[in-house]
C-alpha positions as CSV (number, residue, x, y, z in Angstrom):
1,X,35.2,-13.0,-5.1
2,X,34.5,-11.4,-8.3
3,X,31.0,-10.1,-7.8
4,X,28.8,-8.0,-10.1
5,X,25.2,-6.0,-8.8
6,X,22.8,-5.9,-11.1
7,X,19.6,-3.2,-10.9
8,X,17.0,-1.9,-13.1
9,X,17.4,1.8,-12.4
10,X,19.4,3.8,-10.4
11,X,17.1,7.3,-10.5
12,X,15.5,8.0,-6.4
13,X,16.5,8.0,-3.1
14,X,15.1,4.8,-1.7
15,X,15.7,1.4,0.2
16,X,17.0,-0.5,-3.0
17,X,19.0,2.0,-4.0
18,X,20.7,2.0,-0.3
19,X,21.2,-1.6,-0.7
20,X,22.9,-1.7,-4.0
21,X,25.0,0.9,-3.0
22,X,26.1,-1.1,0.2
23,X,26.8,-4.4,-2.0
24,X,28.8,-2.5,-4.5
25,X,31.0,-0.9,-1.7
26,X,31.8,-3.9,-0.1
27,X,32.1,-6.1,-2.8
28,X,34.1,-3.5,-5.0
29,X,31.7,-4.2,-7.8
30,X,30.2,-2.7,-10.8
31,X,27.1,-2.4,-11.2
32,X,24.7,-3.0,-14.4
33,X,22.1,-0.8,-14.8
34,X,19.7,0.1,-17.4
35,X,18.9,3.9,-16.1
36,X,20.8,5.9,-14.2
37,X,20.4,9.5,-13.2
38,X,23.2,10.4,-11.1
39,X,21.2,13.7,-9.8
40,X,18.3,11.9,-8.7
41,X,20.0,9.4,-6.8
42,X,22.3,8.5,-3.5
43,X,25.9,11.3,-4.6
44,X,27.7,7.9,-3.9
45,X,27.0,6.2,-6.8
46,X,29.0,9.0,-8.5
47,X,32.5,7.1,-7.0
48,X,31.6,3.8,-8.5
49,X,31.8,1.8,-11.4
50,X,28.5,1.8,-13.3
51,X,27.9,0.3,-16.5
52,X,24.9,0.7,-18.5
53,X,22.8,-2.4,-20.0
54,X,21.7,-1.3,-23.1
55,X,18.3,-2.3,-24.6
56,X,17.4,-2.5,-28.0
57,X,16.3,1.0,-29.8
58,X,13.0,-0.2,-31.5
59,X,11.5,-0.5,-27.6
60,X,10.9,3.3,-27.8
61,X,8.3,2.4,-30.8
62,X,5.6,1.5,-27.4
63,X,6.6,4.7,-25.8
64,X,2.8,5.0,-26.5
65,X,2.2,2.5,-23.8
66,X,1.6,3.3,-20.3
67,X,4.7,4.8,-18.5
68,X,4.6,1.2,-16.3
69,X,4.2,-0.8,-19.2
70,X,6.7,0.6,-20.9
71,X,9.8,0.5,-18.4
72,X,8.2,-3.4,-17.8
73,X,8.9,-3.5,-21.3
74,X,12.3,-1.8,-22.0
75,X,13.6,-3.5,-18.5
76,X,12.5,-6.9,-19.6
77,X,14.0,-7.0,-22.9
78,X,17.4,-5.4,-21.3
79,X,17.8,-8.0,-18.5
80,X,16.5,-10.8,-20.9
81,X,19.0,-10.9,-24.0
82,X,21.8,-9.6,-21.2
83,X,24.9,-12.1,-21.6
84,X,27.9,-11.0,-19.5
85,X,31.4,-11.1,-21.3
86,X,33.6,-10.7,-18.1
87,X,33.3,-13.9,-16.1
88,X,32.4,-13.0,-11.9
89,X,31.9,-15.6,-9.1
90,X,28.9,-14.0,-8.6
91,X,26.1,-12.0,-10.3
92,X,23.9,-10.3,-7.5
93,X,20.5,-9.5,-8.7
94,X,18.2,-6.9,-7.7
95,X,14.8,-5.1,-8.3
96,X,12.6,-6.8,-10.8
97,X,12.9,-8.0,-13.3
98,X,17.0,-8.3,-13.2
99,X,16.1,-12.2,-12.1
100,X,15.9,-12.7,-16.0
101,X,19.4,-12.6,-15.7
102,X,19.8,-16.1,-14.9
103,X,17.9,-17.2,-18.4
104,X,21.4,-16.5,-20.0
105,X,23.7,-15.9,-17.5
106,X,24.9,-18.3,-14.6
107,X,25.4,-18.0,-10.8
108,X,22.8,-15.6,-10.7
109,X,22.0,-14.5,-6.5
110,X,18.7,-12.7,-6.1
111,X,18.8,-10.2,-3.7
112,X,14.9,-9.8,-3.6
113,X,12.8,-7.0,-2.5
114,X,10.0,-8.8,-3.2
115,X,8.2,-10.2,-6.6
116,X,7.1,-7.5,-8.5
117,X,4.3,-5.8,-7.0
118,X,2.5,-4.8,-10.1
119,X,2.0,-8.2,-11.4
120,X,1.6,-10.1,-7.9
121,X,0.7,-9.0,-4.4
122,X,-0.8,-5.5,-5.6
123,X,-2.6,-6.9,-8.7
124,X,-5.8,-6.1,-8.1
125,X,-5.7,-3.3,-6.0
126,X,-4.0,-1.3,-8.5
127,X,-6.0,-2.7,-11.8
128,X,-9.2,-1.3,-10.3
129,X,-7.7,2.6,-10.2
130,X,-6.8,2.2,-13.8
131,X,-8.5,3.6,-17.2
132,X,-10.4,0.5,-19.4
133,X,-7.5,0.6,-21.7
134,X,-4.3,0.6,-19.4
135,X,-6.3,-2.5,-17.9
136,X,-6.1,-4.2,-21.0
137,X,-2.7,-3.3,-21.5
138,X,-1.7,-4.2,-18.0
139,X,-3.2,-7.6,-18.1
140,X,-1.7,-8.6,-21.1
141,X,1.4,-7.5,-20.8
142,X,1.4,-9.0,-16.5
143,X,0.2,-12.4,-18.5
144,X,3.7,-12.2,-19.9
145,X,5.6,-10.9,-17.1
146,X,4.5,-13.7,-15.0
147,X,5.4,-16.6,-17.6
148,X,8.6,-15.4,-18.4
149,X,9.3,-14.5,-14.5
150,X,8.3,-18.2,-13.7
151,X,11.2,-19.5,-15.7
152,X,13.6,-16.8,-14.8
153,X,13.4,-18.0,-10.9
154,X,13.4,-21.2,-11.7
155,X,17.2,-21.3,-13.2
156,X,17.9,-19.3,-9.9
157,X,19.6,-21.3,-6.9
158,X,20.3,-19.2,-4.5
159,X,16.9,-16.5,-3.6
160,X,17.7,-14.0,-0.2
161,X,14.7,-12.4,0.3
162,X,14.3,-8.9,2.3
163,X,12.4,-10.3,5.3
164,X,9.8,-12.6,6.6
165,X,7.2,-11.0,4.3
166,X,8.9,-11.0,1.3
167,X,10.2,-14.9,1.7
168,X,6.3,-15.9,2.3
169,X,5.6,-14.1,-0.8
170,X,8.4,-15.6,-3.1
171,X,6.9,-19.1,-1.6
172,X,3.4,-18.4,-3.2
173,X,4.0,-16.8,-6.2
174,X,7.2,-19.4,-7.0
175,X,7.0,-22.2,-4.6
176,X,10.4,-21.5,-3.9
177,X,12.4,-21.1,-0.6
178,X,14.5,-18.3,-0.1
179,X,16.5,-17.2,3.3
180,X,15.9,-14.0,5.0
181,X,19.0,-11.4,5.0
182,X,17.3,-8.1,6.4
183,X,18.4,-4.8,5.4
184,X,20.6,-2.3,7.5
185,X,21.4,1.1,8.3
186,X,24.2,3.1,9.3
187,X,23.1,3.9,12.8
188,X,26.1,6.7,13.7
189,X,24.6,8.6,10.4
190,X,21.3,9.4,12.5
191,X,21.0,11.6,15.9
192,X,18.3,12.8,18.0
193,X,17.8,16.7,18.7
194,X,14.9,16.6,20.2
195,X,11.5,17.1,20.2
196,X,10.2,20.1,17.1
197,X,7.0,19.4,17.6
198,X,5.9,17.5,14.7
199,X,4.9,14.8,13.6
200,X,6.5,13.0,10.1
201,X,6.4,10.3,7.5
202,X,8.9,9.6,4.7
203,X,7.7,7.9,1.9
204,X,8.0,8.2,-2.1
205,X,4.7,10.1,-3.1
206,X,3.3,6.9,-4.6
207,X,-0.7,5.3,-3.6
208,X,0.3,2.4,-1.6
209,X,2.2,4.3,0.9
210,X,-0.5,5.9,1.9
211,X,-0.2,9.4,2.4
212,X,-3.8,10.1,2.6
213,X,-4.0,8.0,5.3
214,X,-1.7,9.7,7.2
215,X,-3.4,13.2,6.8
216,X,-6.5,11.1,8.2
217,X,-4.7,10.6,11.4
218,X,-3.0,13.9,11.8
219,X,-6.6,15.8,11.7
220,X,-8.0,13.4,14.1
221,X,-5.7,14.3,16.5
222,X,-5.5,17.9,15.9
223,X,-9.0,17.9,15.9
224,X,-9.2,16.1,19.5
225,X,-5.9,17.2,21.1
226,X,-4.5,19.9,19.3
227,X,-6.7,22.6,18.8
228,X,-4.1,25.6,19.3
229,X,-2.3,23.8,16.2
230,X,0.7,23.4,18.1
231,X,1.8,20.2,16.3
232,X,2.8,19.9,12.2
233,X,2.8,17.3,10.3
234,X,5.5,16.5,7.7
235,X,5.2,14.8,4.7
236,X,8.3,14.3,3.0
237,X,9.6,12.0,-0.4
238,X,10.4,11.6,-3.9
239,X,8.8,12.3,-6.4
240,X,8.1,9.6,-9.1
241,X,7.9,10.0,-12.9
242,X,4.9,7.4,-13.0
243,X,1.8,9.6,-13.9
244,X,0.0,7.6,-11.0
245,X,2.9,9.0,-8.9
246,X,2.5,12.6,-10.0
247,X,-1.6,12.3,-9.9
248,X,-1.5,11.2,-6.5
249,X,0.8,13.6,-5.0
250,X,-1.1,15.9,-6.7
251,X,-4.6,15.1,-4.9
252,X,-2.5,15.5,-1.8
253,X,-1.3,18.9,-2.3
254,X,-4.9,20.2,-3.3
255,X,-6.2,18.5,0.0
256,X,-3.7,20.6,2.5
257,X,-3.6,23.7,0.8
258,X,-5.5,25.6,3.0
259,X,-4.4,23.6,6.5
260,X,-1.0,25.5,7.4
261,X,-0.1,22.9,9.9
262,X,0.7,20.3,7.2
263,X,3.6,20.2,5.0
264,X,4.7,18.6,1.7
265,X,8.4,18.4,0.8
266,X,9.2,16.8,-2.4
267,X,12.5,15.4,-3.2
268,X,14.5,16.3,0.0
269,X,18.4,16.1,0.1
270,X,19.9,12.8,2.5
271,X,21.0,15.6,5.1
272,X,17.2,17.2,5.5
273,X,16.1,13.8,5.4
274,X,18.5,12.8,8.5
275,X,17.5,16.6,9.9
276,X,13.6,15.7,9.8
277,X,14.3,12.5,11.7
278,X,16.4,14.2,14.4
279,X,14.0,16.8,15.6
280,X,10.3,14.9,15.2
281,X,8.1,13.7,17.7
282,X,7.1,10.7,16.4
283,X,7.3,9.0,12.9
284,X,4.0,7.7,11.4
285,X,4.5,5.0,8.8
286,X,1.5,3.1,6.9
287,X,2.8,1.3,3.7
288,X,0.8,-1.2,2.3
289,X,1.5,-4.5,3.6
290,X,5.5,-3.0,3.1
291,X,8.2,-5.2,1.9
292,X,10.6,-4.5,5.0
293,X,10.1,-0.9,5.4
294,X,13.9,1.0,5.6
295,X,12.1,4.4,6.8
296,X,11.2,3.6,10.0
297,X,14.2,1.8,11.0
298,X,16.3,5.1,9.8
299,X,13.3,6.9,12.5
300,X,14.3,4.3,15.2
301,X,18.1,4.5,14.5
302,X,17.5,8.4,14.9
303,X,15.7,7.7,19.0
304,X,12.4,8.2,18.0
305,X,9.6,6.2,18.5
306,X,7.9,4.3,15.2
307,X,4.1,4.3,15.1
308,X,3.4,1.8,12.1
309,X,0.3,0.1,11.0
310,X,0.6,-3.5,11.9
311,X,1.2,-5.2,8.9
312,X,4.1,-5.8,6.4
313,X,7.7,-5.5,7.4
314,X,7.5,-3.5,10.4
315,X,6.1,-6.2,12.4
316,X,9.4,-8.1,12.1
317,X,11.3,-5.3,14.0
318,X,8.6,-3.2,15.9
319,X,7.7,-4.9,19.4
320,X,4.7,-3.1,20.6
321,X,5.0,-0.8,23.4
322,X,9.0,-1.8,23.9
323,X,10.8,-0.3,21.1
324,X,7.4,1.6,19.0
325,X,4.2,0.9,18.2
326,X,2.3,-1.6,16.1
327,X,-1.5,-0.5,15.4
328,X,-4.5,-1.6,13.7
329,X,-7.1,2.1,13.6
330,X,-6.5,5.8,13.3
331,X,-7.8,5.8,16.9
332,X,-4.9,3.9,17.9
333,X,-2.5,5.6,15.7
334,X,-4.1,8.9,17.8
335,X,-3.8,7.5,21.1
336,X,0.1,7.0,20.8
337,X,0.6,10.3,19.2
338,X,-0.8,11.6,22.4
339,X,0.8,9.4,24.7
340,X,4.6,10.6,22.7
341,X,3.5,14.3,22.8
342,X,2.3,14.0,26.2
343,X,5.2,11.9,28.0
344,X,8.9,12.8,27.0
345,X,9.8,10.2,29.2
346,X,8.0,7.5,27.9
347,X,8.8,8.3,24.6
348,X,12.5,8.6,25.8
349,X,12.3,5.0,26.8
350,X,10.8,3.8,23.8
351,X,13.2,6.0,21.3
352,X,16.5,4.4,23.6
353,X,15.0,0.6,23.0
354,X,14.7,1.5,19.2
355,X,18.5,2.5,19.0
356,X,19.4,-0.2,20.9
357,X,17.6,-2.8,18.4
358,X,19.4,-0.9,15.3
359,X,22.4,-1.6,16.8
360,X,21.7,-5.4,18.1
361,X,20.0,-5.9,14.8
362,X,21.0,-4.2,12.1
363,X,24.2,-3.3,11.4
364,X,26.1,-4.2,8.1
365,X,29.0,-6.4,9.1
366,X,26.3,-8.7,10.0
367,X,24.4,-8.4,6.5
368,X,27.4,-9.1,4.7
369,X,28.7,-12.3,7.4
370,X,25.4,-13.7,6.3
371,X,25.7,-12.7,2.6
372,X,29.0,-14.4,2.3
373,X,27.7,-17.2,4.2
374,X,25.2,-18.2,1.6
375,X,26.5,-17.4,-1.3
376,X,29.8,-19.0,-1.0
């Protein structure tokens, strides 16, 4: 098959980026992107064939526009006027909006991550934390999104959506079916060193992963259990060029500044990524509602036990009490942290189950036996 991947950006470390960076692999393919900054992304990409999408110069005029209406805008155009001049079997589709492929291209496979965020699900939640004039811009310009993104899916056959979550999304906002592919990770890339005494989420620095949360949780149980401050807690992600981004992280560093057993790491490398994993106590995630959630499978593939709000994603994976935990209340995030700091053994048996699902679960040769399934 002649196959061609087909992203936005290429400029963090993050799920997506993992997942185009698989495809390409095994499919040999190039991939189409608009932005790429090799430093800021997986080294990997660096071996491969990228090509850039170009988008028309007079876009920069609305550079004035808010940084997320802008990219909307400058991505938009690119992926809309795109017409391939190389023919391919196959044109695999990622991140939004590279569905509006398909208005001039054919054989057009979305590989979705979900709908985007901004203009769907998130909507509302993150309108109300904007200034009067960004809302005006945002609605208007979301107005659009949404018309043109109606048609775009529409010309699309073939929709493989993330996970459970994401398909029941794609059905609302599209009335659409999709079929479920999950993600994977390379499970020998991850190993467990033992217990360092913290406690640790990686997420990009961005509101709806919740950071603040987080922090909520950690005092409460350093407040009840932990007095002598032997526990830490590490924060650690990228750093995103959106204001909001930047704003938020921001708030979060002013917050801990004066409580020595919390610690911010922006932008860490894959190998301290992979290092934090190996030596935590536990991994605390709380994205909101998450697509799929990569992160805490990567904690699981490393033997350590997942505490996760019980939403999103992780509810496809996590089985409560077997292989991590699925929770509803910082009291019950608390509880577990206890129960992982308090019994190696028990959190021994829970961190052996999670490898063992990674492995039963989520390994790549089945991704891509089910992606050359469907798509053929």
């Amino acid at each position: 098959m002649r196959v061609a991947i087909v992203q936005p950006f290429l400029n963090q470390f993050g799920g997506v980026e993992r997942v185009v960076l698989k495809m390409a692999q095994f499919y040999n393919a190039p991939i189409y992107v608009v932005d790429y900054e090799p430093d800021k992304t997986y080294p990997e990409f660096k071996n491969l064939d990228i090509r850039r999408i170009k988008y028309p110069k007079w876009v920069n005029l609305f550079k004035f526009l808010p940084y997320k209406v802008f990219l909307g805008l400058k991505y938009g155009i690119a992926m809309m006027f795109y017409k391939f001049n190389e023919k391919y079997d196959y044109i695999i589709v990622n991140y939004p909006p590279s569905e509006w492929l398909s208005l001039r291209n054919k054989n057009v496979v979305w590989y979705c991550h979900s709908p985007l965020r901004d203009a769907y699900d998130l909507y509302e939640y993150r309108q109300k934390n904007r200034m009067k004039l960004d809302k005006f811009y945002f609605k208007i310009l979301i107005s659009i999104f949404k018309f043109i993104d109606k048609h775009a899916v529409n010309r699309i056959k073939t929709i493989i959506a993330n996970s459970e979550n994401v398909k029941r999304r794609i059905e609302r906002y599209f009335d659409v079916e999709s079929i479920v592919i999950h993600p994977c990770v390379d499970v020998e890339k991850y190993k467990n060193n033992g217990d360092g005494k913290y406690f640790l989420n990686i997420s990009r620095f961005v509101p709806n992963k919740r950071q603040d949360y987080i922090i909520n949780v950690f005092e409460r149980f350093h407040d009840l259990y932990d007095k002598n401050g032997e526990y830490k807690l590490i924060l650690a992600g990228g750093v995103s060029e959106n204001p909001d981004g930047k704003t938020y992280l921001n708030e979060l560093k002013n917050f801990v500044k004066d409580k020595p057993f919390i610690k911010i790491i922006e932008n860490p490398t894959e190998e301290e990524v992979i290092d934090l994993y190996s030596k935590c106590t536990a991994f605390l995630f709380a994205g909101l509602d998450e697509d799929f959630g990569i992160v805490p499978l990567e904690a699981m593939a490393s033997g350590k036990p997942v505490i996760s709000v019980a939403e999103g994603g992780p509810k496809e994976y996590i089985k409560h009490e077997k292989n991590g935990f699925l929770v509803y209340s910082i009291d019950d995030f608390v509880k577990y942290m206890k129960e992982m700091a308090d019994k190696p053994h028990y959190s021994q048996m829970i961190g052996e189950n999670a490898i063992k699902t990674i492995k039963e679960n989520f390994s790549w040769d089945k991704f891509f036996n089910k992606m050359n399934q469907i798509i053929k």
